[in-house]
N, C-alpha and C positions, 0 to 999 in steps of 0.2 A: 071571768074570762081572762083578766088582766095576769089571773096566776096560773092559768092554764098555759099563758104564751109564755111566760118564762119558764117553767117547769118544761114545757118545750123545746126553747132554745137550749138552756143547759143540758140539757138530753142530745141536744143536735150537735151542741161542741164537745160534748162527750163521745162522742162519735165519731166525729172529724176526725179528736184526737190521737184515739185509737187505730184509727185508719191509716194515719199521717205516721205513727210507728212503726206498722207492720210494712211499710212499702220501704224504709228507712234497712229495715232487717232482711230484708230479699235483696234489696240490689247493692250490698255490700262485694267489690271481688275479690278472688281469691289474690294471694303474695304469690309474687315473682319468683322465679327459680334461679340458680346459678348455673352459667354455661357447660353441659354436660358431651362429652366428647365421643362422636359419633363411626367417624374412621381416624385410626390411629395415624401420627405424623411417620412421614417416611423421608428417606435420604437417599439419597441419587450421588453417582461420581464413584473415581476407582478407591478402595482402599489402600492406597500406597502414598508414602510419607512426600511432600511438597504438593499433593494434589489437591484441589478444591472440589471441597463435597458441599453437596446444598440439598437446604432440610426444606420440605414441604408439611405444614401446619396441620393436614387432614380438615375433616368435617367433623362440625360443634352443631350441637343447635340450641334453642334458649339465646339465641339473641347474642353473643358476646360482641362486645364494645371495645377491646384492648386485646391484645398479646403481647406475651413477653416470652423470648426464646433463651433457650439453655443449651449447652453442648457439653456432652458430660464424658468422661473417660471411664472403661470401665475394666474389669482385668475380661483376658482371654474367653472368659464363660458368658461375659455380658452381665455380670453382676460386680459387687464393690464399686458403684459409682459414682464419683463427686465431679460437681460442676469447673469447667474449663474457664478458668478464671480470663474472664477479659471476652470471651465467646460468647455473645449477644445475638447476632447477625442471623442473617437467613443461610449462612457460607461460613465455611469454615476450614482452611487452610493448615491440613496436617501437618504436624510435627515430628522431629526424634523421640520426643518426648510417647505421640501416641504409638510407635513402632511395638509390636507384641503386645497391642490391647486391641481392645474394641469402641467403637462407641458410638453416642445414643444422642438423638436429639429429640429433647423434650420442650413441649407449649404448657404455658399457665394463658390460660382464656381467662377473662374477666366481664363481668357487668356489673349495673346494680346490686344485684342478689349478692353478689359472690363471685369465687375465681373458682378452677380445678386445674389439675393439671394433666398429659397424658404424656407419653414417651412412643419413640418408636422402638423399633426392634435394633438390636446392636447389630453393625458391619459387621464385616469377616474381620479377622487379625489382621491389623493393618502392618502392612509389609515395608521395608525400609526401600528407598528410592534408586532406581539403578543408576547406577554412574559409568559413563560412558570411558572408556579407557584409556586413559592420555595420550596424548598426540606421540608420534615418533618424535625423537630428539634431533633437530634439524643438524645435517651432516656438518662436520667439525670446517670451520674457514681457513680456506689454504692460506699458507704466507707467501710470499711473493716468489720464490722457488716450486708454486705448487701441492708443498708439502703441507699434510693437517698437524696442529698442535698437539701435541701429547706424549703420550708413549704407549705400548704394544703395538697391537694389529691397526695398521691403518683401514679404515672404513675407504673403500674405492669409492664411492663417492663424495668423500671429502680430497680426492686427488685432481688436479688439472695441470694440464701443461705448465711449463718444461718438463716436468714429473712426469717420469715412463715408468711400468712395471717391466719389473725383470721378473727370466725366469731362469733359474738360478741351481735350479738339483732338479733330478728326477732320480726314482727308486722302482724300479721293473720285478716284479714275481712272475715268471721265473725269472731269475739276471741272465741268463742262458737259453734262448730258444733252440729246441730241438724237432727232428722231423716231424714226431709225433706230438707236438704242442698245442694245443687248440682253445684254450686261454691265456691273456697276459692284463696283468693287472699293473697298472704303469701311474704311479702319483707323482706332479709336476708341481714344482714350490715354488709363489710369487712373491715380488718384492718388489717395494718404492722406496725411498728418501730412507735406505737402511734398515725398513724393518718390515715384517710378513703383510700381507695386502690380505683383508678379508671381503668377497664377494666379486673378486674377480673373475671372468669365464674364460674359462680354458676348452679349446679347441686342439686335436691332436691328428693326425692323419698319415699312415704309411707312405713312400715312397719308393719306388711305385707305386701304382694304386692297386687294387685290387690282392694286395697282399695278405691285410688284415681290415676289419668290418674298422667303419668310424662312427664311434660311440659318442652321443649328444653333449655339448656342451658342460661344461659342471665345474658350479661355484667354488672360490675357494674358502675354504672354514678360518676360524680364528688363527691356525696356526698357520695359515697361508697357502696351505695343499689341498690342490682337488686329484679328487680318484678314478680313472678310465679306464673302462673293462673295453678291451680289444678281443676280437674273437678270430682265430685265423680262416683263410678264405682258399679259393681251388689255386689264386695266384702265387699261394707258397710252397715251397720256395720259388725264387725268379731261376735259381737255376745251381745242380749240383752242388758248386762252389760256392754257395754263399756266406758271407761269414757275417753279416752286416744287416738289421732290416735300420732304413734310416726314416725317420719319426719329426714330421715337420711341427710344431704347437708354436700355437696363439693362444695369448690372453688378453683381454679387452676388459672395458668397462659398458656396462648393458647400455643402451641405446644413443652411443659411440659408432660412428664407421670404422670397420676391421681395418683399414688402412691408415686412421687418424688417431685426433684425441692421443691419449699417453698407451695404447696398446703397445705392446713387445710381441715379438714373434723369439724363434730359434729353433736349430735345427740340431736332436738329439739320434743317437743308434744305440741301440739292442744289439749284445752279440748274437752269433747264430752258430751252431755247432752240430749237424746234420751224421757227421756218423758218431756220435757219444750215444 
């Protein structure tokens, strides 16, 4: 009996044992995976130089634990490209440098397992930055005579009092009005502190009225003349004898009263010669 109950037992630990293995071999689990990348990173913001673009990561799954981002330049096709030294960030703040490329911002995911990494798709050409067109050159500072520093065409709006424009020549096509005349093209030349006025308005007007049409106001150019088409009207001539049209002009500076500020006036005539 004695050797039947250990021939027993060792039977029964023989059994255990065996049993104690095979549960050891089933509930083993499987290794971990390294984070695999699900939707690709994308970038937002214009592609044009000083603008800031921001990268969005996408979808991983496997658990990742870490990211590290990269901003890569790449040429025009979206290919050739190396990492934007110093460009880590989720933003990234274009350059001269990226003008006439493209580029890509790519994630390395990480965990346990492992890393991968993935890329977005490269922007457009990234285009150089527009710049806005410099200021006008603020009008030159009169001296105490009114007059602007320099030499040429004085700018009217570097002119103010005691400085008046003159006006100083006129030049008539034809020089000679006749019965049958029915355009005259008549250029009036300004002037301040001795030399041509540019952007002055010249005003010019028949007297009487109603002789010839009054043509709109007109600047004068660098060389100091502006140009008036006059067109004749039913009031010419005023009468047989005439030998005279007289031709009143103003020139002013633009948002000056015709009567103040440094305007000039004077009063010019056109001959007239009715039986040639």
């Amino acid at each position: 009996m004695a050797g039947m109950a250990v021939a027993f037992a060792a039977s029964g630990a023989a059994s255990v044992t065996a049993t104690t293995g095979t549960t050891a071999t089933t509930t083993t689990t499987a290794a971990g995976k390294p984070p695999q990348n699900v939707d690709p990173p994308q970038i937002s913001g214009t592609p044009q130089e000083a603008q800031v673009l921001k990268g969005d990561k996408g979808s991983w799954k496997n658990s990742p634990t870490d990211y590290n981002y990269f901003w890569t330049r790449c040429d025009k096709n979206g290919g050739s490209c190396s990492n934007i030294a110093g460009a880590h960030g989720a933003t990234y703040t274009l350059t001269s440098a990226d003008v006439g490329n493209t580029v890509r911002f790519k994630v390395q995911a990480t965990n346990a397992s492992g890393s991968d990494f993935a890329s977005s798709v490269p922007t457009a050409v990234i285009v150089a930055a527009t710049k806005p067109p410099p200021p006008p050159p603020p009008p030159p500072t009169p001296a105490a005579n009114g007059c602007p520093a320099g030499t040429g065409a004085a700018l009217v709006t570097g002119i103010t009092p005691p400085a008046r424009l003159i006006i100083d020549q006129q030049q008539a096509s034809p020089d000679v009005v006749h019965a049958g005349t029915q355009q005259i093209i008549v250029r009036y030349h300004v002037t301040a502190c001795g030399r041509p006025v540019q952007g002055a308005l010249v005003y010019a007007t028949a007297v009487p009225f109603n002789q010839l049409s009054i043509p709109p106001e007109q600047p004068t150019g660098a060389d100091g003349y502006a140009e008036l088409d006059f067109r004749t009207l039913a009031g010419f001539p005023v009468s047989p004898r005439q030998s005279l049209i007289a031709i009143f002009v103003r020139a002013r500076k633009q948002g000056e009263s015709v009567l103040g500020g440094i305007s000039g006036r004077r009063l010019f005539s056109i001959k007239v010669n009715l039986h040639a």
